[in-house]
N, C-alpha and C positions, 0 to 999 in steps of 0.2 A: 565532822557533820553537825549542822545544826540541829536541836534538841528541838521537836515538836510541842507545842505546849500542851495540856490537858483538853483546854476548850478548845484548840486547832483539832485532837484527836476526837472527840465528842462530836464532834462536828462532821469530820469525815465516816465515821460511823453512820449516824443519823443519814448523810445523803446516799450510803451502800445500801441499805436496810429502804431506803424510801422507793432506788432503783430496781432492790430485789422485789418489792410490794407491786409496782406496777409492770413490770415484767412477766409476776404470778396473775394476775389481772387479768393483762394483754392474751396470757394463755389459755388462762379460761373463758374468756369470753369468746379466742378461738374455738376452743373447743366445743360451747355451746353452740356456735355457727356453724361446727362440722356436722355436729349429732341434727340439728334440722336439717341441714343439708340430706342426711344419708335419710331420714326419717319420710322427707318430700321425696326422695327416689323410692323410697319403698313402697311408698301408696300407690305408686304411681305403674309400677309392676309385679307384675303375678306370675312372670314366666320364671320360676326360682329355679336356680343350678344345685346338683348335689356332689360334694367334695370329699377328699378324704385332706387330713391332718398329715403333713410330712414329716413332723418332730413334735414333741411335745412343747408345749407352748401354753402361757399365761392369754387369759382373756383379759382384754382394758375394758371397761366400761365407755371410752373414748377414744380415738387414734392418737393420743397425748402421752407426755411422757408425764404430767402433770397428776393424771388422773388415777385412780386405784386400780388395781387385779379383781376379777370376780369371779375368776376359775380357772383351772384347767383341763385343756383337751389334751388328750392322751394323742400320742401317734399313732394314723393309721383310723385314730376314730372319725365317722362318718358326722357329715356335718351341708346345714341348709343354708345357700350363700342369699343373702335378703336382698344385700344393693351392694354396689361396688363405687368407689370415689378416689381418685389421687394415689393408687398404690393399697387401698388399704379397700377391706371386706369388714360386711354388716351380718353378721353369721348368725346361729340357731343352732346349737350344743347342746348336746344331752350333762349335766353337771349334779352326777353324785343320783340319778333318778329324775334330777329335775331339770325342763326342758329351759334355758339360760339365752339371752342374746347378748352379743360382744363384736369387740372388735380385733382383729387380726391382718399380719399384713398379708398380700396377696401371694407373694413367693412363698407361704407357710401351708400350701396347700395344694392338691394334685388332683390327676383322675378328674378334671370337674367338668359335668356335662348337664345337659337338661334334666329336670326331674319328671321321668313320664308317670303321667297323672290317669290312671285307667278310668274306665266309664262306669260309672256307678247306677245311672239310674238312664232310659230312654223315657220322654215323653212326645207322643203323639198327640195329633190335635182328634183324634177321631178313632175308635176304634172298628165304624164299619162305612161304607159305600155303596151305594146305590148309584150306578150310572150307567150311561148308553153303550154301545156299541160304538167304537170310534173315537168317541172323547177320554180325551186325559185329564185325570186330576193330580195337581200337587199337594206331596202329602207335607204339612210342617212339623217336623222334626225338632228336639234341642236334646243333648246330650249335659248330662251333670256328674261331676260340676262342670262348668262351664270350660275351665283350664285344662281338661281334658283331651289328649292326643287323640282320641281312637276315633277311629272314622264307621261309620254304619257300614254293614254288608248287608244287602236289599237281596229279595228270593220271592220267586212266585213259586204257588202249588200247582198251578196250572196255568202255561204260558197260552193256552189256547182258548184261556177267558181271558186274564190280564198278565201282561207283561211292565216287570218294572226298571229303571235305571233311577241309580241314586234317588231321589223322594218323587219321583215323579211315574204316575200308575196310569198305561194306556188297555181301556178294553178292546181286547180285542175278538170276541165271541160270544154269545148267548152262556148263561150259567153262573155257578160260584168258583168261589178260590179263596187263598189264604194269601195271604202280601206280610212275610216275615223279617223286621228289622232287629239285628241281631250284630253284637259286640261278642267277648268274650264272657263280661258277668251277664248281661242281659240280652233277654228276648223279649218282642214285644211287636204282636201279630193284628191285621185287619183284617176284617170280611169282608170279603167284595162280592157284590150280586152286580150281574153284568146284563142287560136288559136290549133286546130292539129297538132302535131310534123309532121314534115316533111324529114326521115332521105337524103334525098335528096337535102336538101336545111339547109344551116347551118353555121354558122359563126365558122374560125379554133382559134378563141379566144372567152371566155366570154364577156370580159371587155377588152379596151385598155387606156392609158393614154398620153395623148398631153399636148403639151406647149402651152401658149398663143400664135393664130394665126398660131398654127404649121395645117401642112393639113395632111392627110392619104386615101389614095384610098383603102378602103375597098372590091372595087372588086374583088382584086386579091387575097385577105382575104375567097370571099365566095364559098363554096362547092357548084356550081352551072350550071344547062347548058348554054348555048349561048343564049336564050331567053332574050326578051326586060326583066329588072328589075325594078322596079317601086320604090322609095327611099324616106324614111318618117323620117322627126327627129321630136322626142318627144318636142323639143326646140329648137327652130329655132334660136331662138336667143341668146344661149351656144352657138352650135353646127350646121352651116348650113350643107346641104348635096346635092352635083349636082353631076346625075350619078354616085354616088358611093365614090364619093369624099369629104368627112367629112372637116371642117376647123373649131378650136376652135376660140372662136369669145370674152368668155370673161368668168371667172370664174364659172364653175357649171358641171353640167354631163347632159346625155339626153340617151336617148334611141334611134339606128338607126335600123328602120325593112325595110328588105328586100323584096318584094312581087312578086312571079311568079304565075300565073294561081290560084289566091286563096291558095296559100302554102305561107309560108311566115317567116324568120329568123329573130331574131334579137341578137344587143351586146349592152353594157350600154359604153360610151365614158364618161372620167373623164377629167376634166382638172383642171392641176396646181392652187392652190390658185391663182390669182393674187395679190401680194401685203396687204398679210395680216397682221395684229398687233401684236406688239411686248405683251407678257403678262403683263408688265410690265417696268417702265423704269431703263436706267442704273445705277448702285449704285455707283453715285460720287458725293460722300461726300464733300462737299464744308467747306469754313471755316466758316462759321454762320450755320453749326449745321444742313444742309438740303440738298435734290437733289432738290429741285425747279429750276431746270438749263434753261438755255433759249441759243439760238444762238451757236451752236456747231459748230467748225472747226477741224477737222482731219486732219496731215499728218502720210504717213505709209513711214516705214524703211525698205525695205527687211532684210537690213544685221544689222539693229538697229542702234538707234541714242541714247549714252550715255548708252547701255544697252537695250534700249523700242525699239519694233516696229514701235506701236499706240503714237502718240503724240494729244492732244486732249485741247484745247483752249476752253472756254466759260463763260460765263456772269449768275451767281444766280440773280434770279428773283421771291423772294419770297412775295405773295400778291399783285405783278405788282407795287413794288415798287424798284425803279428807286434807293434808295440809298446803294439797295442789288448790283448791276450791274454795275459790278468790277470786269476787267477779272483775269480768273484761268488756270492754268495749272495743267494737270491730264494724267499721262502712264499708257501704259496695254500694257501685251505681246498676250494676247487671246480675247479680247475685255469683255469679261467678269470679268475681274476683276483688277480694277481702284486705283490708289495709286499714293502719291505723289513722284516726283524723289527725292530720297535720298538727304538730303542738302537742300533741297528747302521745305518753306512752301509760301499759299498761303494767301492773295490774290496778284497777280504779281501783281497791280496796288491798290495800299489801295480807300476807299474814298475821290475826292477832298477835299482839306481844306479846299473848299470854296465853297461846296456842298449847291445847294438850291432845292427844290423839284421841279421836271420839269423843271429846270432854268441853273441848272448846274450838269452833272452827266456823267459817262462814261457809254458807252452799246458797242454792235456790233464788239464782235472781229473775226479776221482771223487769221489763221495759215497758215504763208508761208516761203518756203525753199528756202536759197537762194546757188544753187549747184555750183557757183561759189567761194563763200568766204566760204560755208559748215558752213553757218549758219542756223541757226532758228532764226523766227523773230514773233512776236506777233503783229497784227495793231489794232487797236479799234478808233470809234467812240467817239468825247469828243465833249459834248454839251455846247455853254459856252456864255446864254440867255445877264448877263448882258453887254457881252461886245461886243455884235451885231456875234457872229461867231461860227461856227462849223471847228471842228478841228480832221482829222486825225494824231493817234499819233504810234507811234511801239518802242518796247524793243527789243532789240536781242540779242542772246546767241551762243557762242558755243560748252555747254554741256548739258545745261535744266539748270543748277541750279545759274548759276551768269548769272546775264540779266544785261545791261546795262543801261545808265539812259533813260528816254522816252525822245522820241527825237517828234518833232512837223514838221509832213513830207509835210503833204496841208492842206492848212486851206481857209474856202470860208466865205465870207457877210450872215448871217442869210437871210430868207427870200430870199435869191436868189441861192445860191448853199448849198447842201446837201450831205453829203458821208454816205447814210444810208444802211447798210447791206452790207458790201466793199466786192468784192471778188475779191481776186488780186492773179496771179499765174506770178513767175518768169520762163522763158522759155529764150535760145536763147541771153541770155545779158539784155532783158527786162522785166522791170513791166509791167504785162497785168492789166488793171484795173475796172470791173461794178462795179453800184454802182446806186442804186434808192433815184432820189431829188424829192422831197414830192413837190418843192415848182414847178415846172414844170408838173403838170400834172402824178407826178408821173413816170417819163420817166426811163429807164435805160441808164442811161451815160458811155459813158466808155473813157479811159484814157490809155495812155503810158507814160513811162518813165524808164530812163539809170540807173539813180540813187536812186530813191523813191522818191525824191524832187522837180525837173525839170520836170512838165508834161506838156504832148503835149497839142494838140487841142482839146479839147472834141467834141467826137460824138455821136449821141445818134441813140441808137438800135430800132428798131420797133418790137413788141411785138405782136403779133396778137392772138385774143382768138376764140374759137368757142363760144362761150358767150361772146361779144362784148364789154359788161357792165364795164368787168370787169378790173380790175386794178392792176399793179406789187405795192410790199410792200416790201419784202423782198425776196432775191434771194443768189443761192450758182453756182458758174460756173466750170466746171473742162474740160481738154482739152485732148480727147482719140482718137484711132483710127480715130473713128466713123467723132468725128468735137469737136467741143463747146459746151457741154451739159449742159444747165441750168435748175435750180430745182427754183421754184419761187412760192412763196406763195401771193394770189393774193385774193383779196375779193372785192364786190360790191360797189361802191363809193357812189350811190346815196342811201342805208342804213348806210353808214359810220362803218360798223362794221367788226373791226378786232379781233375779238374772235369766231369765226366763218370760219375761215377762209381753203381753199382746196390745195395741192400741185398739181404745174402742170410743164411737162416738154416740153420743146422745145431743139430742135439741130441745128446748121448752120456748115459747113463745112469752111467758111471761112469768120465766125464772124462778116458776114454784112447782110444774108438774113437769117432768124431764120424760120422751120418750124413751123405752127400752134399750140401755146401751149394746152395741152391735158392734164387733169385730170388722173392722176397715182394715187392718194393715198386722201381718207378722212378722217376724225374722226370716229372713231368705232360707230357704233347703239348699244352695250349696254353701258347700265343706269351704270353697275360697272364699266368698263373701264377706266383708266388714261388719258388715249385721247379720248374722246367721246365730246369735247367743237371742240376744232380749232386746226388747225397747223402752228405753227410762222415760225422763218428763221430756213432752215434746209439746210441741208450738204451733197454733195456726196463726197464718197472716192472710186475709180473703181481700184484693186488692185487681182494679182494673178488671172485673168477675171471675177472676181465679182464685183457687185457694191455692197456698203455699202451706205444704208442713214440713215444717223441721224438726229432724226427729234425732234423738239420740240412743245410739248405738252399742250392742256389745256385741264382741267376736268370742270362738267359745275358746280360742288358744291364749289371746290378748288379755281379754276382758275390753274394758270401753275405747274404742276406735276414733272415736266422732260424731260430727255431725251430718246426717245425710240430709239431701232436700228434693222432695217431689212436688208436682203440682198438678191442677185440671180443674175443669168445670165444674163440677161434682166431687163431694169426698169419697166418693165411688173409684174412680176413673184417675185418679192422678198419676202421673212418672216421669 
């Protein structure tokens, strides 16, 4: 046999070692395209199975052979199936006390059926009724959470005023009664007053529907004589009523009866959601394989920039770890569906080299145009513990996809200036600039400047709550008709907790007196919901006369979820 030489053997080595390199690659990079895979199924439903464990079995982090162990399920232990993909389960394990997700294969599990979801809470639009003899009214019903099996069981106290089938209430008699909707945990009852038809008296609509704070004078609505009317709302606090004059006051319906001489009309008043949730958050796939997004910034193109509308800045925030949080760029032509610009991948800003946890890490980017030079420009937050300072930094581009290098525009002494949550909007030749320093009392500062580097004098905003308590954290500012519109997420100081936290907006028309900020928008009340924990730094875009907010999200099992997006007329009224 011929004798292989040294460097023939070196050789062959080097190209085993090259094919075992890109085979471990190849794996992971599948395996990162499984974990979005199951991640995209999991948003996507809420009807979870609950299983039992057939053997005792290793949790993967992945369905890879590649990948690590992160627990084990004992046999027989009960377990939540998330998504299902190729043979393999995205599960929810109880590990050592703490609640673990993993993966397992499907034949590793039995018993698996729906998970029934009992009714925790009933809401009614209305708690009483005033109506004729004859007519039916529909009662609107919603059971929570929403993922809930149980069906209402409907009850009259007296079929011989009113009679009901599933939400729907017909009187049939002069008098009162009681109309009880009732589950196993809950009860939850109307009063019906049942009155003589009157064709004499009578509203020329059934039902009407109003905007938040819209009014309507239903007087000129009633089929009636000149006699004094007597005006009664079912909810005073939906829907007040003075002389005939209805004003929505704040999400719900009510009933308004009209009363002459013991005759008496009524109509059901509807108003607009205000401000309700998105079902879910938007699918922007980040480069580590998830939507865990945090800190959104939008600019919109009428005519498009590079092809997009929607241009969309933000920071993954997966597990509330700091080394995920690294800004992105993400287009859409319909806001609905998120892709990267052609040429470009992300992360626009990789992780510091010199990344320490809490010590050193990027967060907090904005998205600003600059209509001058017809750029786009990226700013973010760079945290940078050992060398006493915080530093704002920006890329800009002008297509989307070649950004420039990060350049270091202000930078302030830890512990005395902070640039947390920047919102900066180019107007006029100038950088407009808020911006909340944690180390002052949390204040909102704000800045000018010609060139993004030379900034003026700081001055700081006053903030006022109708809850006093309370504290700025993060804020998004845009500048319309209207004034200065700020969105600011704000939570209690003396509990220190920001996972919890409420959106509130204020306006000033010339950026130094701010009206009262007001609660617009909180965490969902159901238990399934994405956003049911807190809402961090969120975003307006006001465009084509809508506003759009984008807000970010926590769950109270997860932690941060995503991005949700509502919209409407009014920061009232959006969903």
């Amino acid at each position: 046999m011929k004798k292989i030489s040294k460097k023939a053997r070196v050789r062959i080595v080097m190209i085993i070692c090259a094919a075992l390199v890109i085979c471990c690659a190849a794996s992971v990079t599948a395996a990162i395209a499984q974990l979005s895979d199951f991640n995209r199924i999991q948003s996507e439903n809420s009807n979870y199975e609950i299983a039992l464990m057939s053997d005792e079995k290793s949790i993967r982090q992945l369905p890879f052979a590649v990948s690590a162990s992160t627990g084990k399920a004992e046999k027989d232990q009960s377990i939540k199936i998330l998504a299902e993909k190729n043979g393999w389960l995205k599960i929810m394990y109880n590990n050592h006390g703490e609640l673990e997700t993993g993966f397992v294969k499907s034949d590793t599990v039995y018993e698996r059926q729906k998970e029934q979801v009992p009714a925790e809470t009933i809401d009614l639009d209305t708690s009483q009724i005033t109506a004729k003899v004859g007519e039916t009214v529909s009662i609107e019903a919603k059971i929570f959470p929403r993922s809930s099996t149980e069906k209402i069981n409907w009850s009259s106290s007296d079929e011989n005023v009113a009679k009901v089938q599933e939400a729907n209430v017909t009187i049939t008699g002069e008098g009162t009664a009681v109309i009880t909707a009732k589950t196993e945990k809950c009860v939850r009852t109307i009063d019906i007053t049942a009155v003589q038809s009157n064709p004499q008296l009578s509203f020329s609509e059934k039902s009407y529907t109003l905007n938040l704070n819209e009014k309507l004078n239903l007087k000129k609505d009633l089929k009636a004589s000149s006699k004094e009317i007597k005006w009664e709302s079912s909810n005073s606090q939906v829907i007040s009523v003075d002389d005939g004059v209805v004003k929505a006051l704040k999400s719900g319906a009510a009933v308004i009866t009209a009363s002459i001489d013991g005759a008496t009309a009524s109509c059901r008043v509807y108003i607009k959601n205000a401000n309700s949730h998105a079902d879910k958050p938007l699918n922007l796939q980040n480069a580590y394989g998830n939507i865990y997004n945090y800190h959104p910034s939008v600019c919109y193109f009428e005519n498009g920039f590079n092809g997009y509308k929607y241009w969309c800045a933000y920071t993954p925030y997966e597990g509330n770890n700091d080394y995920w949080e690294n800004p992105h760029i993400q287009v859409s032509n319909d806001l609905k569906n998120w892709t990267v610009p052609k040429g470009f991948s992300n992360p626009l800003e990789p992780v510091p080299s010199n990344y320490e946890h809490g010590r050193v890490y990027n967060s907090d980017t904005e998205l600003v145009y600059n209509t001058d030079t017809k750029t786009l420009e990226c700013w973010w937050r760079f945290y940078d513990y050992p060398n006493n300072r915080t530093v704002l930094k920006r890329k800009t581009t002008k297509d989307g996809v070649h950004w420039s290098n990060s350049e270091e525009m202000l930078s302030g002494e830890l512990y005395k200036y902070d640039f947390l949550s920047p919102a900066i909007i180019y107007e006029n030749g100038t950088y407009k600039m808020w911006a909340i320093n944690q180390n002052t009392g949390h204040s909102l500062d704000y800045r000018e400047s010609k060139n993004g580097k030379d900034w003026g004098k700081l001055r700081q905003i006053k903030i006022t709550y109708k809850d006093k308590e309370l504290a700025n954290w993060h804020l998004d500012v845009i500048h319309t008709a209207k004034g200065y519109e700020a969105l600011i997420s704000a939570y209690y100081p003396k509990e220190n907790d920001r996972t919890h936290m409420d959106l509130y907006y204020s306006y000033s028309q010339d950026n130094i007196n701010y009206t009262t900020a007001e609660k617009i928008f909180s965490p969902s009340s159901s238990s399934n919901a994405f956003d049911n924990r807190g809402l961090y730094r969120s975003s307006f875009l006001y465009a084509n006369g809508r506003y759009y907010m984008f807000y970010s999200a926590l769950n109270k099992k997860t932690g941060p979820t995503g991005v949700g997006l509502i919209c409407g007329r009014d920061v009232y009224t959006m969903g």
